[in-house]
C-alpha positions in Angstrom: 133.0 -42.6 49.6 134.6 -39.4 48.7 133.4 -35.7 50.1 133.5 -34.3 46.8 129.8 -34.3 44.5 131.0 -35.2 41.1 127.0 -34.9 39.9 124.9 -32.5 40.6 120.9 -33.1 39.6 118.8 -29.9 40.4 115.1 -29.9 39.9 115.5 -32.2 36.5 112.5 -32.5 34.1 111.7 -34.4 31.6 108.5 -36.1 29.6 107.6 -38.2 26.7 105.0 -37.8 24.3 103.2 -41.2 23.3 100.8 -40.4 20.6 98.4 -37.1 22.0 99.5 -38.1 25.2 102.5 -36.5 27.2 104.0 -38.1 30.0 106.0 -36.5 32.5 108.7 -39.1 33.3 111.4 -37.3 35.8 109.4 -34.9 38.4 111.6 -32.6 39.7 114.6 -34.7 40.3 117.3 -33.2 42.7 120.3 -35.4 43.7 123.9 -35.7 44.1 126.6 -38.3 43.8 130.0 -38.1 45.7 133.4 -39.1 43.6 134.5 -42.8 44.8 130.5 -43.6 45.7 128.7 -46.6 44.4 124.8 -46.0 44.3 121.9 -48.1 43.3 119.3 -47.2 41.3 116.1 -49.4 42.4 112.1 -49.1 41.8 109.4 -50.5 40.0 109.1 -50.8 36.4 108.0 -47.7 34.5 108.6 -45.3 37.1 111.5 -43.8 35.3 114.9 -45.6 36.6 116.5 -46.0 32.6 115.6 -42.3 31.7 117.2 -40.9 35.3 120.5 -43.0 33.9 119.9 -41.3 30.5 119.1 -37.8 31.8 122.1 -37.8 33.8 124.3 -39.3 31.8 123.3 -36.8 28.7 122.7 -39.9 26.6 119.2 -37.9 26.3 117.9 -34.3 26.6 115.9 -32.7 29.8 113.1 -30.4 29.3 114.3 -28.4 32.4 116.4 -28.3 35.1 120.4 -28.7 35.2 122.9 -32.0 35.4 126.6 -31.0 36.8 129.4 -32.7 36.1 132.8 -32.5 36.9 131.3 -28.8 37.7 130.1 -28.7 33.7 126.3 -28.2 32.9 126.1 -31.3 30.7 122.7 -30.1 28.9 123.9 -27.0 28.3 126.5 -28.2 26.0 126.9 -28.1 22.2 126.4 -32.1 21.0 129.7 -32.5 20.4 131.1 -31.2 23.2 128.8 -33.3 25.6 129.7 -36.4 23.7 133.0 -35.6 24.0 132.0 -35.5 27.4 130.7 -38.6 28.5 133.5 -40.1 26.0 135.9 -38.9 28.5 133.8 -38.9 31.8 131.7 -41.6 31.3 131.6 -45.6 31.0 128.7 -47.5 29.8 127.5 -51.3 30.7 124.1 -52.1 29.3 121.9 -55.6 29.8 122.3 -56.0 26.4 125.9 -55.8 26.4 125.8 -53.9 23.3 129.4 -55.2 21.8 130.0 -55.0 17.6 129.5 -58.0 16.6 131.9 -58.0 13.7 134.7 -56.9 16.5 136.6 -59.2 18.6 136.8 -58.7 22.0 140.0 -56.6 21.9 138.5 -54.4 19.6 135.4 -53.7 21.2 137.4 -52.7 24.4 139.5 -50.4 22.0 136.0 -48.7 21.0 136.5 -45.5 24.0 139.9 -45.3 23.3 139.4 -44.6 19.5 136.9 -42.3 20.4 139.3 -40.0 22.6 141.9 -40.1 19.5 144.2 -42.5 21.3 147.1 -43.8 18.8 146.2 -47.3 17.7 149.7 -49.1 19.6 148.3 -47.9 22.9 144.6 -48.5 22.4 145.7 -52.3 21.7 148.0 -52.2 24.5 145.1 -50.6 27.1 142.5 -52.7 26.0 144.1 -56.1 26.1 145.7 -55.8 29.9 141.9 -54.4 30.6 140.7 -57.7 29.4 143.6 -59.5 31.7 142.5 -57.6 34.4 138.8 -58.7 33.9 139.7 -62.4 33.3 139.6 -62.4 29.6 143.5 -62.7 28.7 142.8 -65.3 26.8 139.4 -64.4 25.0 141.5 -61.3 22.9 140.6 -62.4 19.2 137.1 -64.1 20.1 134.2 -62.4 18.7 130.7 -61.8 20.8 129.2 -64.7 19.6 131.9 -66.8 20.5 131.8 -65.9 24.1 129.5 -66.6 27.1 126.9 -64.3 28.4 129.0 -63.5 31.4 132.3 -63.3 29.1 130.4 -60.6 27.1 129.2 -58.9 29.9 132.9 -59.1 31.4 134.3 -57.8 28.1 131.3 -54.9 28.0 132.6 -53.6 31.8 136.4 -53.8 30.4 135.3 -50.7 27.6 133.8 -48.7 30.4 136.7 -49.0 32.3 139.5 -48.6 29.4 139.1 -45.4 29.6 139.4 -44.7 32.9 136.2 -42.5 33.0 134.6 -40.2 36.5 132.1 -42.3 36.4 130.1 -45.6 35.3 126.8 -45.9 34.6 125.0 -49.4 34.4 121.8 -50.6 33.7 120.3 -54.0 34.5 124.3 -55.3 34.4 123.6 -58.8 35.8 119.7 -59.1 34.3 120.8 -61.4 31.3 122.9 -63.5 32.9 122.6 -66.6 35.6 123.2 -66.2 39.6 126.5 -67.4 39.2 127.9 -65.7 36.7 125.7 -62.6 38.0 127.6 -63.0 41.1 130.7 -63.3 39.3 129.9 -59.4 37.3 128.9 -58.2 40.7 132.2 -59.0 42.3 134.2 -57.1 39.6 132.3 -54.4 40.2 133.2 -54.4 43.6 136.3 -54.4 43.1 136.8 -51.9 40.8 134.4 -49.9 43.3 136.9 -50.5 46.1 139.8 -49.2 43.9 138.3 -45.5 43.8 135.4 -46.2 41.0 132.6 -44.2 41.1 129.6 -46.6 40.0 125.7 -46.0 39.3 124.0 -49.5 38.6 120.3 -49.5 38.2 118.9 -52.9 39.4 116.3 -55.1 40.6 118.2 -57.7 41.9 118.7 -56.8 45.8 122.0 -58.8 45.8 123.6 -55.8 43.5 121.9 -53.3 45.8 122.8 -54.7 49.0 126.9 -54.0 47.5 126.7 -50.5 47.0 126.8 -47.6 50.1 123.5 -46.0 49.0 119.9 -46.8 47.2 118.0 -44.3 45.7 114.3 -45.8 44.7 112.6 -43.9 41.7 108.9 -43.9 42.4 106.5 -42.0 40.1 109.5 -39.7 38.5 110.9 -38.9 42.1 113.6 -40.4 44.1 112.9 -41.8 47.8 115.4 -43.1 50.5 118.3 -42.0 49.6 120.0 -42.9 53.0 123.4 -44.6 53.3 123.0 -48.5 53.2 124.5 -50.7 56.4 127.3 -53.6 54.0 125.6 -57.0 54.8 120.2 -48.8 27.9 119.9 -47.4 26.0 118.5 -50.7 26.6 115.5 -52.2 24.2 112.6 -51.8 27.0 110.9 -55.5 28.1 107.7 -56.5 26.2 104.8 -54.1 27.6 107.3 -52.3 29.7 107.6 -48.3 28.6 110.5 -46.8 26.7 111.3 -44.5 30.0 112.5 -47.9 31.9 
């Protein structure tokens, strides 16, 4: 884990309003995350874990407080400079997987890339030796439906890492897919954690969180227990679980 705090969360607000009713989601949220660090987001459902990914991220808007990163105030940004932002910053990995359907695997890795304006020879070139790298040399032309959950899910953490991005933000990563190929995502991660990656993964499965250095539980809008661990979306929200994750 690296000395230097590429995030900065100070005193971060934020609510929802259901109907009449308002409900204050992040409490007062003050954090930090060092460059190279791999942290686990953890904590019952409801309590806030998907918006603290959001609110950080600048995928959504706080009602106060400030987000630094790379020393920029994310939510102080025009919305086309902060999604230039986390185009260049950030990478995304979703439960969902969220790949185009009407893309092959190639393309959806090319995705970022097209995004930052890179020429279409190189994009290509990038995003097929980051689907080598992930396993998927082979996959190049095969659409979503045409690959297994854990190919998907391997083709979804190839676009957050085409781009080479500060940092990685992913939610529920391993909740759609069996132990074993779970286990297979979660040693990718790993490794591209032990290459330098800085990684954020909200989870409930104790196997992801027992990987990273540190676990942060949200509780009631708040973080808790931040301290170092010893080794050993915007997802759709679950039937009767609240939008705020």
């Amino acid at each position: 884990m690296g000395d230097v705090h590429l995030l900065t969360a100070v005193d971060v607000h934020k609510t929802y309003r259901t109907g009449p009713q308002i409900v204050e989601v992040l409490r007062g949220v003050s954090l930090s995350i060092a460059e190279g660090e791999f942290v686990a987001v953890m904590g019952p459902s409801g309590n806030g874990k998907t918006t603290l990914l959001n609110c950080l991220s600048g995928l959504d808007d706080i009602d106060s407080g400030t987000v630094t990163v790379d020393g920029e105030d994310i939510h102080a940004l025009r919305d086309g400079r902060r999604t230039e932002l986390r185009s260049r910053q950030m990478g995304f990995v979703f439960q969902q997987f969220n790949l185009l359907p009407v893309f092959n695997a190639v393309e959806n890795v090319e995705v970022p890339l097209q995004v930052q304006g890179v020429k279409a020879a190189l994009a290509r070139e990038r995003a097929a030796e980051m689907l080598n790298r992930v396993g998927l040399g082979n996959r190049l032309t095969h659409r979503p439906n045409e690959l297994s959950g854990g190919e998907q899910q391997r083709v979804a953490i190839a676009r957050a890492l085409v781009s080479e991005p500060a940092i990685v933000w992913a939610d529920e990563p391993t909740g759609n897919l069996d132990s074993h190929t779970a286990e297979s995502a979660l040693d990718l991660l790993r490794e591209v954690h032990q290459e330098g990656q800085t990684l954020v993964v909200i989870t409930h499965d104790k196997t992801v969180a027992s990987a990273s250095e540190r676990i942060i539980e949200v509780v009631d809008g708040r973080p808790h227990g931040t301290a170092d661990q010893a080794r050993p979306s915007r997802h759709q929200p679950e039937p009767g679980q609240p939008p705020w994750g």
